[in-house]
C-alpha positions as CSV (number, residue, x, y, z in Angstrom):
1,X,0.1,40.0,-4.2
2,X,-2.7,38.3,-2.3
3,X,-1.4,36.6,1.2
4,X,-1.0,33.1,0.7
5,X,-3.6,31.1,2.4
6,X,-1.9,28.8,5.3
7,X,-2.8,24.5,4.8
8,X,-1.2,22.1,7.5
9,X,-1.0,18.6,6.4
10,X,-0.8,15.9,9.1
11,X,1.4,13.1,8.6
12,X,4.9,12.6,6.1
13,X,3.8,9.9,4.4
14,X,4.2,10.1,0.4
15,X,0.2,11.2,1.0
16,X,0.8,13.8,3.4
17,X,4.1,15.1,1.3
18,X,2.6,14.7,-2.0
19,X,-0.7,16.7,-1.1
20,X,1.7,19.3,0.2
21,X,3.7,19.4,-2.4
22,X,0.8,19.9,-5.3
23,X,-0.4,22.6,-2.7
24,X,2.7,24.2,-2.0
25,X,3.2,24.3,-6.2
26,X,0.4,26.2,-6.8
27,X,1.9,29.1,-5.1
28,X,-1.3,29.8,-3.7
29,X,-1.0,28.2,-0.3
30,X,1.9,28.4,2.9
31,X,2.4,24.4,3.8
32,X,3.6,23.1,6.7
33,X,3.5,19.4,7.2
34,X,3.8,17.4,10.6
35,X,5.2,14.4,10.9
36,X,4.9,12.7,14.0
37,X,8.1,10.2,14.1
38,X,11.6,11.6,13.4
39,X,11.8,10.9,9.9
40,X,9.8,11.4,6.6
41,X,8.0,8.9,4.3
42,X,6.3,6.3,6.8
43,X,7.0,3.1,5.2
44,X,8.0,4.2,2.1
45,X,10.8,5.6,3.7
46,X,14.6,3.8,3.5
47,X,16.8,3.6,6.7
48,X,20.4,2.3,6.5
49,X,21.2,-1.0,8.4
50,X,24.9,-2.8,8.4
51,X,26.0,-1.4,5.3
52,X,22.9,-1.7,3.8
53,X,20.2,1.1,2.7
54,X,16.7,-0.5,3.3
55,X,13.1,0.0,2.4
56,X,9.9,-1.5,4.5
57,X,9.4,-3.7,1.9
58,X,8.8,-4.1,-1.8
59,X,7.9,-0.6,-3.5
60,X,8.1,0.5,-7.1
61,X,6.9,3.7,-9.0
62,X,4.8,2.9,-11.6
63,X,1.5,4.3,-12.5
64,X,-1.4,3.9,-15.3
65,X,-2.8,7.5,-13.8
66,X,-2.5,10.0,-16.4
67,X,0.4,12.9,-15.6
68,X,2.1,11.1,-12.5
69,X,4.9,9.3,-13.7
70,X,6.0,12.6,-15.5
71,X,5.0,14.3,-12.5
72,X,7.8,12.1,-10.8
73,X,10.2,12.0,-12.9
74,X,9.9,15.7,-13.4
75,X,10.3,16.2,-10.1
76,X,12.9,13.3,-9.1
77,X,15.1,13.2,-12.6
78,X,18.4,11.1,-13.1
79,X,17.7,10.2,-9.5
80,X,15.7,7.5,-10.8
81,X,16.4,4.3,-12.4
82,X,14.4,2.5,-14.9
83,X,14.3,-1.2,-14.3
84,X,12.6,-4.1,-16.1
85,X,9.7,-5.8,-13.7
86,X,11.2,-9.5,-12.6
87,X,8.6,-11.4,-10.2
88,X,7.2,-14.3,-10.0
89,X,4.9,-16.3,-7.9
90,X,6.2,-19.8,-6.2
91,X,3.5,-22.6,-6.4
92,X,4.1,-26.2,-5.2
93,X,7.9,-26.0,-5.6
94,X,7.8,-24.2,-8.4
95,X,8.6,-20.9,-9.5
96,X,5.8,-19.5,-11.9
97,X,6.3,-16.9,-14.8
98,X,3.9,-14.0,-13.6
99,X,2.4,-12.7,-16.4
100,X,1.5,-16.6,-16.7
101,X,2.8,-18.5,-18.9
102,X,2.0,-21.9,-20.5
103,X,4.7,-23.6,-19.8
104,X,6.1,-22.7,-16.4
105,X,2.4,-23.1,-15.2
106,X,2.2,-26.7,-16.7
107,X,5.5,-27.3,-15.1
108,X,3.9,-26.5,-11.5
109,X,0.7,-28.1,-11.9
110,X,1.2,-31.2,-13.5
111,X,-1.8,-31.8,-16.0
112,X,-4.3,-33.3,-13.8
113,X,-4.3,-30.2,-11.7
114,X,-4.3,-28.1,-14.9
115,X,-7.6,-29.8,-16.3
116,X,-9.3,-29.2,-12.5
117,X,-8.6,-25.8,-12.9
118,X,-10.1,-25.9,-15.9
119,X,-13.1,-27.9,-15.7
120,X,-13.6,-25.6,-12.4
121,X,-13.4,-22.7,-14.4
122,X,-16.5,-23.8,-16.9
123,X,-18.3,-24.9,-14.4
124,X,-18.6,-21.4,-12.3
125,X,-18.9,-20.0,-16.5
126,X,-22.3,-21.9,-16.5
127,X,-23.4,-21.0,-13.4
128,X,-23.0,-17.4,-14.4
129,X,-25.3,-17.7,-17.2
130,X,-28.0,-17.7,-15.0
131,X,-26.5,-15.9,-11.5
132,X,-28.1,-12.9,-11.0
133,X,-27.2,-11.9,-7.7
134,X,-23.7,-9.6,-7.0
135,X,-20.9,-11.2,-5.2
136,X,-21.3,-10.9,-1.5
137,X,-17.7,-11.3,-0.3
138,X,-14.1,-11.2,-1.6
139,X,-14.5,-15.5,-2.0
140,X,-18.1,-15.2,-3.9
141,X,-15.9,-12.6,-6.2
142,X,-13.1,-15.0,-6.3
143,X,-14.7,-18.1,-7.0
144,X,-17.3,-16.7,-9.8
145,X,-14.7,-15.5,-11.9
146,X,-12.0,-18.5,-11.9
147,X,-13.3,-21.1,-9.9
148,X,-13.2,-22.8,-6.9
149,X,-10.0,-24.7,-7.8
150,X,-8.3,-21.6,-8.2
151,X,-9.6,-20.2,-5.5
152,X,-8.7,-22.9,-3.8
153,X,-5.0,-23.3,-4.8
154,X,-4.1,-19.2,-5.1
155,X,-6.5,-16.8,-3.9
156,X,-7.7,-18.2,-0.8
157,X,-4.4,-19.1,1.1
158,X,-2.7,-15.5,0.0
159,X,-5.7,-13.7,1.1
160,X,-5.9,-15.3,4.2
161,X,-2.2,-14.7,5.4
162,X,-2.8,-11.2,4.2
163,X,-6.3,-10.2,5.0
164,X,-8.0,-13.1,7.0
165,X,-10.5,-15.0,6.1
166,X,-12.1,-14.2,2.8
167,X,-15.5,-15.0,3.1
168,X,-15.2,-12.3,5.4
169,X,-14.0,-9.8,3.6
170,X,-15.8,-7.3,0.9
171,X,-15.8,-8.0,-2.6
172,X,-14.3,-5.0,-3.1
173,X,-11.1,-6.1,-1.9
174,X,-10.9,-8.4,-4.6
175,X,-12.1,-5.7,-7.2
176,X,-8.9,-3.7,-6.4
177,X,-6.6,-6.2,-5.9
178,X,-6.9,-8.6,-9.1
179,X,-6.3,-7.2,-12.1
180,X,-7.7,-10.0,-14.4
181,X,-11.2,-9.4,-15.1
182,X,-11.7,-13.5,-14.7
183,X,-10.8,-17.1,-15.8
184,X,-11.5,-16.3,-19.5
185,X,-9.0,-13.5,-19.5
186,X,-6.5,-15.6,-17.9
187,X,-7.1,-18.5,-19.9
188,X,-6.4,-16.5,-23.2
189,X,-2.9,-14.2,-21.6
190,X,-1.7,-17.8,-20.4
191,X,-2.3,-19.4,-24.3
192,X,-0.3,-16.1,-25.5
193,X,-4.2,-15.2,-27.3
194,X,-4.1,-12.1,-25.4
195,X,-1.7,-9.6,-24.6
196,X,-0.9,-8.1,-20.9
197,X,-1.2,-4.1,-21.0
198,X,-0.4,-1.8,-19.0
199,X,-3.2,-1.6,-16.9
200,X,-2.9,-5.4,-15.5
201,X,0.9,-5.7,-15.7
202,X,3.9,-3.2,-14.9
203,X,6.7,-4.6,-17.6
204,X,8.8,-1.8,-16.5
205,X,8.8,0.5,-13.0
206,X,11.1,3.6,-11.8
207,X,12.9,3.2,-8.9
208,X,15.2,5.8,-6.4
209,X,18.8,5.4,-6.7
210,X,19.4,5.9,-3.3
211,X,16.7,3.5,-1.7
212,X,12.1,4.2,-2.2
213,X,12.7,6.7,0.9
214,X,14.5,9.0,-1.9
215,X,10.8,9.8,-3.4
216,X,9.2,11.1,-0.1
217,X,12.6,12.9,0.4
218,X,11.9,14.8,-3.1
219,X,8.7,15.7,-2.3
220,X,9.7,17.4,1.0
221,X,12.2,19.1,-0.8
222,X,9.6,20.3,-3.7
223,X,7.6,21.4,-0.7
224,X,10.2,23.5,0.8
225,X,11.6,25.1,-2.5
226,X,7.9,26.9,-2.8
227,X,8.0,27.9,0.5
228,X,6.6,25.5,2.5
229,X,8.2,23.7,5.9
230,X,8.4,19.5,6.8
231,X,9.0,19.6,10.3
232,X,9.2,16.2,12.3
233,X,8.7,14.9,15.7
234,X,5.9,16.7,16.1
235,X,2.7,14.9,18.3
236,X,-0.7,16.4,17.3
237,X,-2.9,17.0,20.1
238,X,-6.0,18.7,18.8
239,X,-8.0,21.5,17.3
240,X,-8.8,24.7,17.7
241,X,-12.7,24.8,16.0
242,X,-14.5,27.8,15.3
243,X,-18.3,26.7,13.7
244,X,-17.6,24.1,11.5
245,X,-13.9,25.6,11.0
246,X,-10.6,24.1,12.6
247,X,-8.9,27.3,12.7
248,X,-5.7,26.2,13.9
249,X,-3.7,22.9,14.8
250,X,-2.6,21.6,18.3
251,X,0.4,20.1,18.8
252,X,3.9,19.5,21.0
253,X,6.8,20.1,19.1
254,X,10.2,19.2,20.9
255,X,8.2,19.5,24.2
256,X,6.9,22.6,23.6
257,X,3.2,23.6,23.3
258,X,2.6,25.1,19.1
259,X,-0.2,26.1,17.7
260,X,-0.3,26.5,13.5
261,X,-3.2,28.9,12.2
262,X,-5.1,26.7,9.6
263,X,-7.4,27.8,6.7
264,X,-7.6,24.4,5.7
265,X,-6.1,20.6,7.2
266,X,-5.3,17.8,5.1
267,X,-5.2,14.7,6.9
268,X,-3.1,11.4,6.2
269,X,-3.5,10.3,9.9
270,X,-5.5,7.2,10.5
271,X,-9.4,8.0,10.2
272,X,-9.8,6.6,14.4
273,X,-7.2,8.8,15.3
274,X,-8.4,12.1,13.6
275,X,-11.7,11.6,14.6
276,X,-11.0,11.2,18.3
277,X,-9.0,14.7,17.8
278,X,-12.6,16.1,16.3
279,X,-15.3,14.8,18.1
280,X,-14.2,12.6,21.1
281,X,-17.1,10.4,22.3
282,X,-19.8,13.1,21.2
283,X,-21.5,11.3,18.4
284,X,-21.4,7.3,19.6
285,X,-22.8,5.8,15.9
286,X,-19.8,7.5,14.7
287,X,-17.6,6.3,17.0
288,X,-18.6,3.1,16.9
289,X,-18.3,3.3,12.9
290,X,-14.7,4.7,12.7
291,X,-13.1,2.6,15.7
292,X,-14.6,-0.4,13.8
293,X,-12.4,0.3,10.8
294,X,-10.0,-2.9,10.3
295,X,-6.3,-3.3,10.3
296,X,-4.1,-5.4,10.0
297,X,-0.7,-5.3,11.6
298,X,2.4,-5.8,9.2
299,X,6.1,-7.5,9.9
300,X,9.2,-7.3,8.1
301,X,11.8,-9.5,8.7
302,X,15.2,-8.9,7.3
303,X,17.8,-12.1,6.5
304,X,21.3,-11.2,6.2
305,X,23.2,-14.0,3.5
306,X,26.6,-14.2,2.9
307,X,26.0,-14.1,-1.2
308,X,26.7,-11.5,-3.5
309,X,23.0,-12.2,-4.5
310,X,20.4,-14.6,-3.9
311,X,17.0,-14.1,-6.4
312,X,16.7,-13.7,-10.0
313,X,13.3,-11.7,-8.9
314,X,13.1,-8.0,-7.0
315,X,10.6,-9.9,-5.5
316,X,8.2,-13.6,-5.2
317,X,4.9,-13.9,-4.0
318,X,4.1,-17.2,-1.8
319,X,0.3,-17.5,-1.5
320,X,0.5,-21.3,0.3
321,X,0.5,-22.1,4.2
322,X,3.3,-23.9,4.3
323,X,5.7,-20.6,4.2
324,X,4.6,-18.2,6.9
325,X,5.4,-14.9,4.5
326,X,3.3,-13.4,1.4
327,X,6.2,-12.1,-0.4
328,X,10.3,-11.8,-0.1
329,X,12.1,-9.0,-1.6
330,X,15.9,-8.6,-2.1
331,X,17.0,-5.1,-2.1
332,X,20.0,-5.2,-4.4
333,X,17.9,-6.4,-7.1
334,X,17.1,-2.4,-7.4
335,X,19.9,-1.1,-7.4
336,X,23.3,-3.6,-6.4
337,X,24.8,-0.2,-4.9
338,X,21.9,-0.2,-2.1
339,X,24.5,-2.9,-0.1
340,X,28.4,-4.8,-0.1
341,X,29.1,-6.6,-2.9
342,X,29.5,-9.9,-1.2
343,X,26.5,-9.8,0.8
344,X,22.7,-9.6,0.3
345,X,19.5,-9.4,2.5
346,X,16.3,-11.0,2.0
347,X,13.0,-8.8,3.4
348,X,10.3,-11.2,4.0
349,X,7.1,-10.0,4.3
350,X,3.6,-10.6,6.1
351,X,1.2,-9.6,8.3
352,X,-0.9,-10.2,11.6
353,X,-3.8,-9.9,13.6
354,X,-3.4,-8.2,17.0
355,X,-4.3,-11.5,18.7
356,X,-3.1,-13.8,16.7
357,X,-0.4,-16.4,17.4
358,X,2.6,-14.6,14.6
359,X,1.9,-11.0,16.5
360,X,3.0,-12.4,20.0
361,X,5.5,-14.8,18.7
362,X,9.0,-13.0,19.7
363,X,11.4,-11.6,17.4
364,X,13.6,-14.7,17.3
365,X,11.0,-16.8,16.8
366,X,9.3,-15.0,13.5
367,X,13.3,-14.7,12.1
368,X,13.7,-18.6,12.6
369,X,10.1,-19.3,10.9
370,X,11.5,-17.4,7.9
371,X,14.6,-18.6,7.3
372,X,13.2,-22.4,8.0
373,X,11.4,-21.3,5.0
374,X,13.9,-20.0,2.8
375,X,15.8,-22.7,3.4
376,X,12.6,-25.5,2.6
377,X,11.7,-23.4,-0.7
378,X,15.5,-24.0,-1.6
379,X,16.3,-20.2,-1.7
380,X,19.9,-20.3,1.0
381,X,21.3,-22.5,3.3
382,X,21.6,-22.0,6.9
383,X,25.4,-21.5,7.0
384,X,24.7,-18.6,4.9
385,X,22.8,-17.0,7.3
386,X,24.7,-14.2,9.1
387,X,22.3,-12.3,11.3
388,X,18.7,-11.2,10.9
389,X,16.1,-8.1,12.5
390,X,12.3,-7.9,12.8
391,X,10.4,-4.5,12.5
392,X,6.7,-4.4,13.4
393,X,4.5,-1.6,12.1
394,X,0.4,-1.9,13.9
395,X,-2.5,-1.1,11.2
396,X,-1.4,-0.3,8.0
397,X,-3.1,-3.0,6.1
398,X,-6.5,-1.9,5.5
399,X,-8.8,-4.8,6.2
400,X,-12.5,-4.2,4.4
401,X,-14.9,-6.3,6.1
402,X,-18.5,-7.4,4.9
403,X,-19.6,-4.0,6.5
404,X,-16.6,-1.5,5.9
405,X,-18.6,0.0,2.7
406,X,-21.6,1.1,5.3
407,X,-18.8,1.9,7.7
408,X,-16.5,4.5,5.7
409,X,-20.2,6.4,4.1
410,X,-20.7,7.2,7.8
411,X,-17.4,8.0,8.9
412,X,-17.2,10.6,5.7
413,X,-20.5,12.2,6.5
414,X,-19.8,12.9,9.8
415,X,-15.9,14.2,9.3
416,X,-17.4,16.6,5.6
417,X,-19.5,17.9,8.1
418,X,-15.9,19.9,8.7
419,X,-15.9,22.2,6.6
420,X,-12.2,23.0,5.8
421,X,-11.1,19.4,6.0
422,X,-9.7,16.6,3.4
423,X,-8.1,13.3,3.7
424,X,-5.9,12.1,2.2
425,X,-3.6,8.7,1.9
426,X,-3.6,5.0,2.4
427,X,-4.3,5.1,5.8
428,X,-6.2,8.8,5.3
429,X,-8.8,7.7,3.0
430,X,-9.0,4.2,4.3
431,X,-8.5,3.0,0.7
432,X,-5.8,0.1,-0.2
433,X,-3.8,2.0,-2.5
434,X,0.0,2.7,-3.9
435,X,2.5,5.7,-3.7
436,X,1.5,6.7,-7.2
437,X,-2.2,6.6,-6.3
438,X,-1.0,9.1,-3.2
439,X,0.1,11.4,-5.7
440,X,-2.8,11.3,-7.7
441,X,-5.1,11.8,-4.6
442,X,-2.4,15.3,-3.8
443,X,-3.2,16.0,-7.3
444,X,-6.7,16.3,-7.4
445,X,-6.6,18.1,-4.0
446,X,-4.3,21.2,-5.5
447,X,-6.0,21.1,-8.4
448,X,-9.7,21.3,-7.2
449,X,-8.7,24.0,-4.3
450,X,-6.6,25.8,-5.7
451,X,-9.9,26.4,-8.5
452,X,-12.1,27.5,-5.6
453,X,-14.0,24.5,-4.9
454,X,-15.0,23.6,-1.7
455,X,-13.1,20.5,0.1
456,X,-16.7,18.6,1.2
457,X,-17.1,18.6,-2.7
458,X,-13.6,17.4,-3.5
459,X,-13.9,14.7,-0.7
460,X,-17.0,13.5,-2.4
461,X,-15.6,13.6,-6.2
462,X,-12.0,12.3,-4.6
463,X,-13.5,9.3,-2.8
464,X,-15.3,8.6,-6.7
465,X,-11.5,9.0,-7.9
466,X,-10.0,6.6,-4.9
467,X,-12.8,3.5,-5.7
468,X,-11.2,3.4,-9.4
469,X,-7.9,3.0,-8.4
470,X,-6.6,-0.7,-9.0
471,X,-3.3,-2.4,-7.9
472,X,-1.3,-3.0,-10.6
473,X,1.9,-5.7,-9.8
């Protein structure tokens, strides 16, 4: 039997994990991933608080990909639930059916707000009869397919407290984020004339008994059943490079100096980070393109309530000003086991610039903005509250400016130019994506190697595979 050839992933993330995982299966390859804090899973992990188990935040399992929800639930079985999808969006006081629907929509408008939307609508539709030009940002995008008054009302104020400002971002943004192909589409799912599928709307999702960290915990243990090793707390120094080879892997593990012999890396590392490791300040277009890669900074704030439960939603997305997060999420609405029966928390959810006024606002300060909030949108009251804690987590949002496009065809040049190398990931790939679409990326990966194709070839047929993905809520 042939000697396995040896594959170190950086990072435990689901990307890392799941790339080693599909490697590890093929029998072909000896994995070992390092994970740099003490703990698998990045923020899809689940960490146990007051009696509660946690995640960072909403997450589901669902996928439209072909093969990866079997792949999951082959892998995870009757540790995963099947739950019916309950969100909605609140709009003006109003919660919103999401699909939308007629009448909770007319409910939250009011009808002269209905027929703007409208009228803006057929106006941007005429317009498009004779536009010839592409959209140039994520608000051209925005505004051509629903109009302004939509815009206006939904779009712009979410994607600003998640993004910044869209006329500053990429179209593609929008591409991958909105799942409607415009106002017509809408138009006809909102008069019941056309039917939500499974590519614009999850009516079901799979979720881990024991909290979304269970998932990168199975794939870990996938990895290690074929042989493979997850080992943690481990900082990543560097390379050892031979040609265009890394030939082994750098790194400190419980303060003491490792190296691990490499035929190929798969990274899930952030793209500034990795190529700092590879190339320092050698190449200065390059650094200038990768360090110019935007972020944006997420916080979690988590409201303890003295209820048994407090939404009839998993979670509720808030696109106005007025309430300072995008999105609350209540736990329990997964699995009511996940906490105590007489109590509840509330994960609210946004993100920040680095020097923006939320990012330095203290701890105390971000908990009493959200709660304020709750308590305005008519969600608790304040006696309810019983305690609350603030987690930060610095660039994990990625941001795609007017120029990112230019940006990332630069960075990938320069990083192929490695000729054992692959990236993989959210934050790996630079490409806003979900757990499934990690998966799919460690899919691909195993499946192309493990064939004998070379990884600057995958990486150039993977990124093709990574700007088809679409965000499906």
């Amino acid at each position: 039997m042939a000697e396995r050839k040896k594959i170190v992933v950086l990072g435990g993330g689901v990307g890392g994990l799941a790339a080693g995982y599909f490697l590890a299966r093929t029998g072909q390859y000896q994995v070992t991933v390092l994970e740099k804090e003490p703990v698998i899973g990045g923020l899809c992990a689940s960490f146990e608080r007051q009696g509660f188990v946690l995640d960072y935040g909403a997450h589901k399992l669902y996928s439209v990909i072909p093969g990866i929800m079997d792949e999951a639930c082959q892998l995870m079985g009757d540790r995963l639930l099947e739950l019916p999808k309950k969100n909605r969006l609140f709009l003006r006081g109003h919660l919103v059916d999401y699909p939308l629907r007629l009448g909770s929509l007319a409910a939250a408008l009011g009808p002269g707000m209905f027929l703007r939307l409208g009228l803006g609508y057929a106006l941007e539709f005429v317009k498009g009869l004779f536009r010839k030009s592409p959209p140039a940002s994520y608000q051209d995008y925005i505004i051509s397919r629903f109009g302004r008054p939509t815009y206006e009302l939904v779009f712009e104020p979410l994607a600003d407290k998640v993004w910044g400002d869209p006329a500053t971002l990429h179209p593609e943004m929008a591409r991958t984020r909105v799942p409607a192909s415009g106002g017509l589409e809408v138009i006809l799912k909102v008069l019941g004339l056309k039917k939500e599928t499974a590519e614009t709307n999850a009516e079901f999702f799979y979720y881990p008994r024991k909290g979304f960290g269970d998932w990168p915990q199975a794939l870990a243990e996938g990895i290690e059943a074929h042989g493979g090793q997850v080992l943690v707390n481990v900082d990543v120094s560097g390379f050892q490079r031979q040609g265009d080879r890394i030939t082994a892997v750098e790194a400190e593990v419980e303060g003491q100096k490792r190296s691990f012999p490499a035929n190929y890396v798969v990274s899930s590392i952030p793209l500034p980070v990795l190529g700092r490791m590879l190339f320092g300040d050698s190449d200065p277009e390059f650094t200038q393109a990768v360090s110019g890669l935007q972020f944006r900074h997420l916080v979690l704030v988590y409201v303890f309530i003295e209820r048994e439960l407090v939404l009839d939603d998993q979670w509720i997305f808030f696109p106005e000003r007025d309430l300072v997060f995008s999105r609350i999420f209540e736990q329990k609405q997964m699995n009511p086991e996940l906490g105590p029966a007489s109590r509840t928390v509330i994960a609210a959810d946004f993100t920040a610039a680095e020097d923006s006024e939320l990012w330095r606002a203290s701890d105390d300060e971000l908990a009493e903005r959200v709660v304020d909030g709750l308590i305005s949108a008519g969600f608790i009251q304040r006696g309810e509250v019983s305690n609350h804690f603030v987690l930060r987590r610095r660039n994990f949002y990625p941001r795609y400016d007017l120029a990112y496009a230019e940006k990332m065809q630069l960075v990938s040049d320069k990083l192929r130019q490695v000729s054992n190398l692959l990236t993989t990931g959210r934050i790996g790939m630079y490409n806003y994506n979900n757990s499934d679409h990690c998966a799919d990326m460690g899919r691909f990966i195993a499946q192309r190697l493990s064939a004998g194709e070379a990884p600057p070839e995958i990486w150039k047929a993977l990124e093709k595979r990574v700007a088809d993905y679409k965000i499906v809520d």
